[in-house]
PDB file as gemmi writes it, atoms N, CA and C in Angstrom:
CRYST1    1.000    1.000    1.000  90.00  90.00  90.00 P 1                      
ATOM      1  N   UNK A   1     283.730 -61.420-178.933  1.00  0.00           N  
ATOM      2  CA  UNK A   1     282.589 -61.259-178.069  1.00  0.00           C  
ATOM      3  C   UNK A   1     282.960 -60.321-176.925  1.00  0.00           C  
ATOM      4  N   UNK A   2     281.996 -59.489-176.577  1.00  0.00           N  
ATOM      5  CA  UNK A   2     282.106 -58.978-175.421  1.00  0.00           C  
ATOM      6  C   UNK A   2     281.684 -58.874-173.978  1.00  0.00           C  
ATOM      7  N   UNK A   3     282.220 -58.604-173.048  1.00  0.00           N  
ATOM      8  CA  UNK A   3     282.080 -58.917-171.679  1.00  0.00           C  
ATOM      9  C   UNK A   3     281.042 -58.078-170.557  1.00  0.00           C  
ATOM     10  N   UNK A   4     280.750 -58.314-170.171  1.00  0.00           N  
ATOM     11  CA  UNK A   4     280.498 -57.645-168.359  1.00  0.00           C  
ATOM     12  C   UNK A   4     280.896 -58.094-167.324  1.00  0.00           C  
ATOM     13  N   UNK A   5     281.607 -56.950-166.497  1.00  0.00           N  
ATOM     14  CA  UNK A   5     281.753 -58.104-165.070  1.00  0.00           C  
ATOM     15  C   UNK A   5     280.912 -57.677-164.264  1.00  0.00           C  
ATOM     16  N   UNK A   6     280.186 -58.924-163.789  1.00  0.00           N  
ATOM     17  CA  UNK A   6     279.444 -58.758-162.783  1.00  0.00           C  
ATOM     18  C   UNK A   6     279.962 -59.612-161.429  1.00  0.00           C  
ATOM     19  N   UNK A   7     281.143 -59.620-160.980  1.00  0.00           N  
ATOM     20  CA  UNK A   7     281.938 -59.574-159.861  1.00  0.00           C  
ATOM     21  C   UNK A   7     281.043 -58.912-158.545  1.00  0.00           C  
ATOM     22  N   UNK A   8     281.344 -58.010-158.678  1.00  0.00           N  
ATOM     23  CA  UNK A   8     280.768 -57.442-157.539  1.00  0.00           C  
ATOM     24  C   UNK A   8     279.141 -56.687-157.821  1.00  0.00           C  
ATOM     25  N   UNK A   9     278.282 -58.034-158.238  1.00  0.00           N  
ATOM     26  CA  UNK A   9     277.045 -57.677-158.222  1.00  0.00           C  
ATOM     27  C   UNK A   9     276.248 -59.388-157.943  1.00  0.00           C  
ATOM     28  N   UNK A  10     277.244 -59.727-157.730  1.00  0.00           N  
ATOM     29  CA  UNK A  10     276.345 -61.720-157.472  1.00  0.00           C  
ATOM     30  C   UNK A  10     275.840 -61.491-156.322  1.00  0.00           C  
ATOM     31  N   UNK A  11     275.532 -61.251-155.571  1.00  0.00           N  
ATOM     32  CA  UNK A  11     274.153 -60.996-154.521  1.00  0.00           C  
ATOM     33  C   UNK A  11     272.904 -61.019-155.030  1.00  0.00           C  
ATOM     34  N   UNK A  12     272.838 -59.560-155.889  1.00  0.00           N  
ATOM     35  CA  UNK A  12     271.766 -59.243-156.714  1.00  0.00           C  
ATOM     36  C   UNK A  12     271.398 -60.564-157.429  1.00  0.00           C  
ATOM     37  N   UNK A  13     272.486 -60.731-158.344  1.00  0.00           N  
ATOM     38  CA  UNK A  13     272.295 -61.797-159.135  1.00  0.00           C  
ATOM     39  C   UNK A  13     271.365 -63.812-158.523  1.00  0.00           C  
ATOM     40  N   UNK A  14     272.025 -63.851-157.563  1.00  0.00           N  
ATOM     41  CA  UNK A  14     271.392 -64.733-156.973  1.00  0.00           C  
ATOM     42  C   UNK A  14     269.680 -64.835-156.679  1.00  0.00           C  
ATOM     43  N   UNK A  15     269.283 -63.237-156.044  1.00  0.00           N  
ATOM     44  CA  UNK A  15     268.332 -63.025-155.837  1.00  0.00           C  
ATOM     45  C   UNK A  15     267.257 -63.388-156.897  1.00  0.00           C  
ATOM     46  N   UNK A  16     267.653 -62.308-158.250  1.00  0.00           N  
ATOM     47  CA  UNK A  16     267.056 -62.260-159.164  1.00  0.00           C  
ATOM     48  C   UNK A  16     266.697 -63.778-159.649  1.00  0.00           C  
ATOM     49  N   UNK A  17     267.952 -64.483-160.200  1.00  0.00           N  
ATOM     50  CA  UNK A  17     267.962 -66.145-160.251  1.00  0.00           C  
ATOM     51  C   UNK A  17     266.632 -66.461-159.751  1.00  0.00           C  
ATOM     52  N   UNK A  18     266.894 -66.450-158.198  1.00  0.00           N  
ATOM     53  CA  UNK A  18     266.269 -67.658-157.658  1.00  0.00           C  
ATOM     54  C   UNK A  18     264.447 -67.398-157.985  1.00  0.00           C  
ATOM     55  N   UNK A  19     264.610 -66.140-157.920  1.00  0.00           N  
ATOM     56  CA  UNK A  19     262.775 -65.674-158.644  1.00  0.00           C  
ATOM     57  C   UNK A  19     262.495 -66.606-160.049  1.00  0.00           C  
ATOM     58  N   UNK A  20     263.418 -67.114-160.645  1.00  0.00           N  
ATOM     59  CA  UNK A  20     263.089 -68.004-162.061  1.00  0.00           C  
ATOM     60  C   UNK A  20     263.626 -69.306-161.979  1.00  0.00           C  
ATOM     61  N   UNK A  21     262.609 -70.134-161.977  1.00  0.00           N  
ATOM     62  CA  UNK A  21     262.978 -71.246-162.306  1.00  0.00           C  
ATOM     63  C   UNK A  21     263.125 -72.011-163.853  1.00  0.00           C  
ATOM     64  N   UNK A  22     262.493 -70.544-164.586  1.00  0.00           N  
ATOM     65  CA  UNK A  22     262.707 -71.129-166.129  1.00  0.00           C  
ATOM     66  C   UNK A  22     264.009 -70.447-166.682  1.00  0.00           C  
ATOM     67  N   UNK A  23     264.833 -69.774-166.612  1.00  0.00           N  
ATOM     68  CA  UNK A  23     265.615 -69.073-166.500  1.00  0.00           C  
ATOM     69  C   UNK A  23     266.898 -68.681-165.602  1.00  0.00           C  
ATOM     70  N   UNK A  24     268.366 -68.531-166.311  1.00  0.00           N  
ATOM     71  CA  UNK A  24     269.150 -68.094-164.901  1.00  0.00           C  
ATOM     72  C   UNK A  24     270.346 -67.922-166.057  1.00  0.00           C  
ATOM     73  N   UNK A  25     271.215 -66.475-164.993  1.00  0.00           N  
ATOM     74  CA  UNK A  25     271.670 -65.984-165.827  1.00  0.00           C  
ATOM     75  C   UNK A  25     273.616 -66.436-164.872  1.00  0.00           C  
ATOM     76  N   UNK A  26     274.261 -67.256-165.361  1.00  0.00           N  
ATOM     77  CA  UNK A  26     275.050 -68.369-165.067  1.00  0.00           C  
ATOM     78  C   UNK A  26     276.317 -67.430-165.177  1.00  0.00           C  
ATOM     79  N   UNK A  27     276.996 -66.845-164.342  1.00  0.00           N  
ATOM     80  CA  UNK A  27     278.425 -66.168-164.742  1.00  0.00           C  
ATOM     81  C   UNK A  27     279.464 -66.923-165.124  1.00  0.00           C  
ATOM     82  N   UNK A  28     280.819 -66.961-165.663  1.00  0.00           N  
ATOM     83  CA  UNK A  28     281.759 -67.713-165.786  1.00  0.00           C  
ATOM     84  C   UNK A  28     282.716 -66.757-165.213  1.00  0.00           C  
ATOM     85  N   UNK A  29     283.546 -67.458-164.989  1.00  0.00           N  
ATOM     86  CA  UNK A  29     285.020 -67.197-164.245  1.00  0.00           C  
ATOM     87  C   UNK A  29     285.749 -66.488-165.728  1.00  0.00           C  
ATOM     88  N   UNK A  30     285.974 -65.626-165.667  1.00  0.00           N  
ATOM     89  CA  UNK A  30     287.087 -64.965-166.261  1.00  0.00           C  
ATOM     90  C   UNK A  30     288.369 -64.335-166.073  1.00  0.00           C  
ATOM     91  N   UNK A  31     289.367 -63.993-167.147  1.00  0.00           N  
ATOM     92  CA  UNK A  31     290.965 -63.605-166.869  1.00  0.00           C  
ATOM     93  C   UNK A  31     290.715 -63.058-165.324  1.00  0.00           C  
ATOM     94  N   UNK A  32     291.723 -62.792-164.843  1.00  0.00           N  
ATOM     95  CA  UNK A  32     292.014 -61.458-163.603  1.00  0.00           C  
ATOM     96  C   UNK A  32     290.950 -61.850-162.623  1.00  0.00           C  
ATOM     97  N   UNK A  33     290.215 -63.271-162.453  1.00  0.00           N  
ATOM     98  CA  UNK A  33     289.317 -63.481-161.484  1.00  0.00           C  
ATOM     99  C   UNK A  33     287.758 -63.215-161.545  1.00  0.00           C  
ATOM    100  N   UNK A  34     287.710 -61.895-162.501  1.00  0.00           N  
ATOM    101  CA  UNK A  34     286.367 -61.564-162.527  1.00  0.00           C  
ATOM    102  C   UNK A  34     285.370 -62.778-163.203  1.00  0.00           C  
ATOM    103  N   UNK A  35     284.133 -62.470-162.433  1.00  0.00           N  
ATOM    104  CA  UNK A  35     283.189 -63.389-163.040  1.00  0.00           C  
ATOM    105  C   UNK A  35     282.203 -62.557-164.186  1.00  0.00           C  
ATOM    106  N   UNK A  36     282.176 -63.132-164.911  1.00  0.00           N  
ATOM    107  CA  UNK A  36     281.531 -62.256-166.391  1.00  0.00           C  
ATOM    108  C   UNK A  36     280.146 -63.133-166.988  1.00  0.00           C  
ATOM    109  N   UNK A  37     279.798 -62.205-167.790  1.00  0.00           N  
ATOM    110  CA  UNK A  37     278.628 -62.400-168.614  1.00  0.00           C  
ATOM    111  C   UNK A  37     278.394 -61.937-169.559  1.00  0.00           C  
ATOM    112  N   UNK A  38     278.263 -62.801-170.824  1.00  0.00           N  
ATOM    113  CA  UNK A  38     277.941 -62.097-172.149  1.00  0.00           C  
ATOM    114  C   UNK A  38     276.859 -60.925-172.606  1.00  0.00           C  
ATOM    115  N   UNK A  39     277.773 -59.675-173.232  1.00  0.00           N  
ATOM    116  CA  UNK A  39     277.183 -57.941-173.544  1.00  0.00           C  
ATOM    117  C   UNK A  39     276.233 -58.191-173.891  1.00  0.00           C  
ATOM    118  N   UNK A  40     275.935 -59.249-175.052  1.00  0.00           N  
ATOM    119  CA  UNK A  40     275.067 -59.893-176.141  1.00  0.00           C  
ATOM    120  C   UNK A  40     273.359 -60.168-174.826  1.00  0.00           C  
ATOM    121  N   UNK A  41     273.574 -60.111-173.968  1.00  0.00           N  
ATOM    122  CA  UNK A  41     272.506 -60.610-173.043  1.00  0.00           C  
ATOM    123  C   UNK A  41     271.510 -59.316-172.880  1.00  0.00           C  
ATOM    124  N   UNK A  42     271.928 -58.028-173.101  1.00  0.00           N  
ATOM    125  CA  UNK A  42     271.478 -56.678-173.196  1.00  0.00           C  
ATOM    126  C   UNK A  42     270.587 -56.601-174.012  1.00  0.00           C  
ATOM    127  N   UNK A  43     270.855 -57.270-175.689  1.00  0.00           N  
ATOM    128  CA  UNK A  43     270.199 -56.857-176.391  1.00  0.00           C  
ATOM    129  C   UNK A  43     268.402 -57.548-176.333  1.00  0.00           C  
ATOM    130  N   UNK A  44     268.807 -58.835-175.214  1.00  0.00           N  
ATOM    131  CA  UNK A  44     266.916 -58.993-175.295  1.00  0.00           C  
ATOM    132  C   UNK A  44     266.744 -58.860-173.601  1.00  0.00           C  
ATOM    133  N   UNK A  45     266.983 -57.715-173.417  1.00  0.00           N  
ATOM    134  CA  UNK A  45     266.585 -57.259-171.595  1.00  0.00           C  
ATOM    135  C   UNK A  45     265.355 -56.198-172.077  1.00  0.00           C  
ATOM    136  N   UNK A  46     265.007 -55.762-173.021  1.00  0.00           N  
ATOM    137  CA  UNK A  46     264.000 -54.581-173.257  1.00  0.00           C  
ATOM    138  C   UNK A  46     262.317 -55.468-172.625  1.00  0.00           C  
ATOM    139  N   UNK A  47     261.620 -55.026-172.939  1.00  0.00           N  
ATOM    140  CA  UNK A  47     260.033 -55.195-172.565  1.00  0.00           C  
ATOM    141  C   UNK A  47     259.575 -55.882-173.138  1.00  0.00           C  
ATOM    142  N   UNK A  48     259.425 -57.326-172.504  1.00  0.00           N  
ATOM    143  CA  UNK A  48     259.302 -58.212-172.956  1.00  0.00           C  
ATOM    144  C   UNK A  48     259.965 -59.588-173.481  1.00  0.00           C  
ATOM    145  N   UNK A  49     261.021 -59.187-173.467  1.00  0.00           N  
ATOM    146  CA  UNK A  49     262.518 -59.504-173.864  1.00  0.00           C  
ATOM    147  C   UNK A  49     262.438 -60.628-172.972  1.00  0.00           C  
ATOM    148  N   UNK A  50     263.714 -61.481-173.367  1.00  0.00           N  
ATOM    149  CA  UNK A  50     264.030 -63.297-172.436  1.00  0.00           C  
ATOM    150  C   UNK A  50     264.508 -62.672-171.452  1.00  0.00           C  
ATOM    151  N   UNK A  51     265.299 -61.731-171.275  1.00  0.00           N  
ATOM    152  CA  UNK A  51     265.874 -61.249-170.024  1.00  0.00           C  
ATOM    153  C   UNK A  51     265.429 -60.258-169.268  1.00  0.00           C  
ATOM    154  N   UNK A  52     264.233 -59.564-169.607  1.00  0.00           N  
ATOM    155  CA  UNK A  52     263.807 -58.054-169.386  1.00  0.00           C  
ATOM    156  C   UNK A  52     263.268 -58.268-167.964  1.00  0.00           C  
ATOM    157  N   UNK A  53     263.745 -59.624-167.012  1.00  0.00           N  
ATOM    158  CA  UNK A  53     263.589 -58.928-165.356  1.00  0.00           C  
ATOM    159  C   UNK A  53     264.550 -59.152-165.254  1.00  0.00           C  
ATOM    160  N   UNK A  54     266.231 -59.197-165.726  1.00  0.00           N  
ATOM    161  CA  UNK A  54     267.261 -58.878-165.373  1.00  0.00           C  
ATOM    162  C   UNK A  54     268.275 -57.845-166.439  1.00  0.00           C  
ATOM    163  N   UNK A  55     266.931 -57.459-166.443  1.00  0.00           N  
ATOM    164  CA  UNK A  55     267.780 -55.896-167.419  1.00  0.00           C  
ATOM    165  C   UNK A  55     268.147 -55.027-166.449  1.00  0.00           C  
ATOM    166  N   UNK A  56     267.219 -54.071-164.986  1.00  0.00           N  
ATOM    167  CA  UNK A  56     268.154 -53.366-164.446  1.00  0.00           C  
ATOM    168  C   UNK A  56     269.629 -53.907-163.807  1.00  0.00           C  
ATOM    169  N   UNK A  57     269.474 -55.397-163.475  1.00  0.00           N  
ATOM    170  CA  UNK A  57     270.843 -55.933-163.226  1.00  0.00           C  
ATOM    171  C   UNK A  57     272.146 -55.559-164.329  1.00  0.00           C  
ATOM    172  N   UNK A  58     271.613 -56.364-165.543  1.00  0.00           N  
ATOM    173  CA  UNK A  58     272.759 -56.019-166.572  1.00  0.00           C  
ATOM    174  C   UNK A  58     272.977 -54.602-166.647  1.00  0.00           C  
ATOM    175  N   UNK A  59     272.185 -53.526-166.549  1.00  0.00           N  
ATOM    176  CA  UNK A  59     272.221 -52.459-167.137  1.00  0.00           C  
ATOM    177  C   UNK A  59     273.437 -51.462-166.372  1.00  0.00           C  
ATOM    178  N   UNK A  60     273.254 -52.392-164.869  1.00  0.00           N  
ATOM    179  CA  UNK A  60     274.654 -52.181-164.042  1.00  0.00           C  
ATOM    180  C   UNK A  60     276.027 -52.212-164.132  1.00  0.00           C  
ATOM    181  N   UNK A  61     275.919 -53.438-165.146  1.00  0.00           N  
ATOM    182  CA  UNK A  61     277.514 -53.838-165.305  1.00  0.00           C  
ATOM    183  C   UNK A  61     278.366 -52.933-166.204  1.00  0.00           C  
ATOM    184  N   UNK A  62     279.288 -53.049-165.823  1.00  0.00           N  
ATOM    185  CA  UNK A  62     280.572 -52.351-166.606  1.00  0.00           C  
ATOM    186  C   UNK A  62     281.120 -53.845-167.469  1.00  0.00           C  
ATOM    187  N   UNK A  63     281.422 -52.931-168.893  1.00  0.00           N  
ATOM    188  CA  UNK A  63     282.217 -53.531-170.198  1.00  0.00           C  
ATOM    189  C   UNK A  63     283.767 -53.933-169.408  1.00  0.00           C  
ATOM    190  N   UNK A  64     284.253 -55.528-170.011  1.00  0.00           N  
ATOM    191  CA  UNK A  64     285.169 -55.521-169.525  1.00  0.00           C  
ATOM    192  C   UNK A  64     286.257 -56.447-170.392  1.00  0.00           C  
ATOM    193  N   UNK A  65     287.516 -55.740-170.142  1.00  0.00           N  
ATOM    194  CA  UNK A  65     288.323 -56.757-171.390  1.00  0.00           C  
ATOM    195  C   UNK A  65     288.505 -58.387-170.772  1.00  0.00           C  
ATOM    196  N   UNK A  66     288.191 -58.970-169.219  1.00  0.00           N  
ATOM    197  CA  UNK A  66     288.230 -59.826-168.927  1.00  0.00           C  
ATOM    198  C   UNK A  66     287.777 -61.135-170.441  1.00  0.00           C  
ATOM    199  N   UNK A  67     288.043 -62.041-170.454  1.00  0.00           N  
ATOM    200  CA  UNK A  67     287.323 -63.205-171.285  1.00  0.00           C  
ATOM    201  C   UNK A  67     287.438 -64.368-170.411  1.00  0.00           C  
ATOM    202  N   UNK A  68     286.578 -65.111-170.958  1.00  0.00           N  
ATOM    203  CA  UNK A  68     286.578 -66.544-170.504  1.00  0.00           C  
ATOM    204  C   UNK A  68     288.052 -67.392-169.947  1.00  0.00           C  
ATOM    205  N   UNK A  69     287.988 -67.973-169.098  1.00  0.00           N  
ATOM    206  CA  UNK A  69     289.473 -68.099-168.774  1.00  0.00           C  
ATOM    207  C   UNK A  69     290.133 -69.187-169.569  1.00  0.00           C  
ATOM    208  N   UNK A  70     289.189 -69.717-169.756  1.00  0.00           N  
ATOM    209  CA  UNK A  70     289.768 -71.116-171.369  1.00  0.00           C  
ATOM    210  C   UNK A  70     290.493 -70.100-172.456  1.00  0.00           C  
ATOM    211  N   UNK A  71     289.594 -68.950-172.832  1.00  0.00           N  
ATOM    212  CA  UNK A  71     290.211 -68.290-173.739  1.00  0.00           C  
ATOM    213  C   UNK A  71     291.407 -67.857-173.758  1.00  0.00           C  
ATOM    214  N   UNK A  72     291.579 -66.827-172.742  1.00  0.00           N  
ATOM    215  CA  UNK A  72     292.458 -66.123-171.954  1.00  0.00           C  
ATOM    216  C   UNK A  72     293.726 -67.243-172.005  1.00  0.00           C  
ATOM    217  N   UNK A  73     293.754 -68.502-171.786  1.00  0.00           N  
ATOM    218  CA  UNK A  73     294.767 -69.302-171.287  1.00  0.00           C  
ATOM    219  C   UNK A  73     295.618 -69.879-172.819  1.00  0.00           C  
ATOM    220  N   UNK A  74     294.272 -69.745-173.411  1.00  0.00           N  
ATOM    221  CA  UNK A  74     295.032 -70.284-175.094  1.00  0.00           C  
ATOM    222  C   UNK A  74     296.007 -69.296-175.973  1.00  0.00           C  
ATOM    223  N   UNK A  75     295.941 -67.416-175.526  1.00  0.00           N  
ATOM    224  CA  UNK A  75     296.465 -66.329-176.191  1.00  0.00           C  
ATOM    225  C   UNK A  75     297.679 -66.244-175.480  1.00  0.00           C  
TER     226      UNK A  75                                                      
END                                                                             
């Protein structure tokens, strides 16, 4: 699976959140500290899409080799 870090974008992220109460897009702690979010979340940000009012958010993030830190801890 692949990553985004959105580290240095949880401001935004909060904001966006708190506009949905049916919805929220939950980071996890990953390797090296960063907090991440699954790439896979991109593919329904288009028009109309489950995520498509936090598509310009995702569309921000940078790909990252970070993983989950459970993961990370088992390799």
């Amino acid at each position: 699976m692949m990553w985004l870090d959105a580290s240095n974008s949880m401001a935004e992220l909060v904001a966006i959140n708190a506009a949905h109460d049916d919805r929220q897009i939950m980071p996890i702690r990953g390797t090296g500290g960063r907090m991440i979010v699954p790439f896979d979340l991109l593919a329904d940000c288009g028009q109309g899409g489950y995520w498509a009012d936090y598509c310009e958010w995702l569309a921000i993030l940078s790909p990252t080799d970070s993983v989950p830190e459970a993961v990370g801890q088992l390799e």
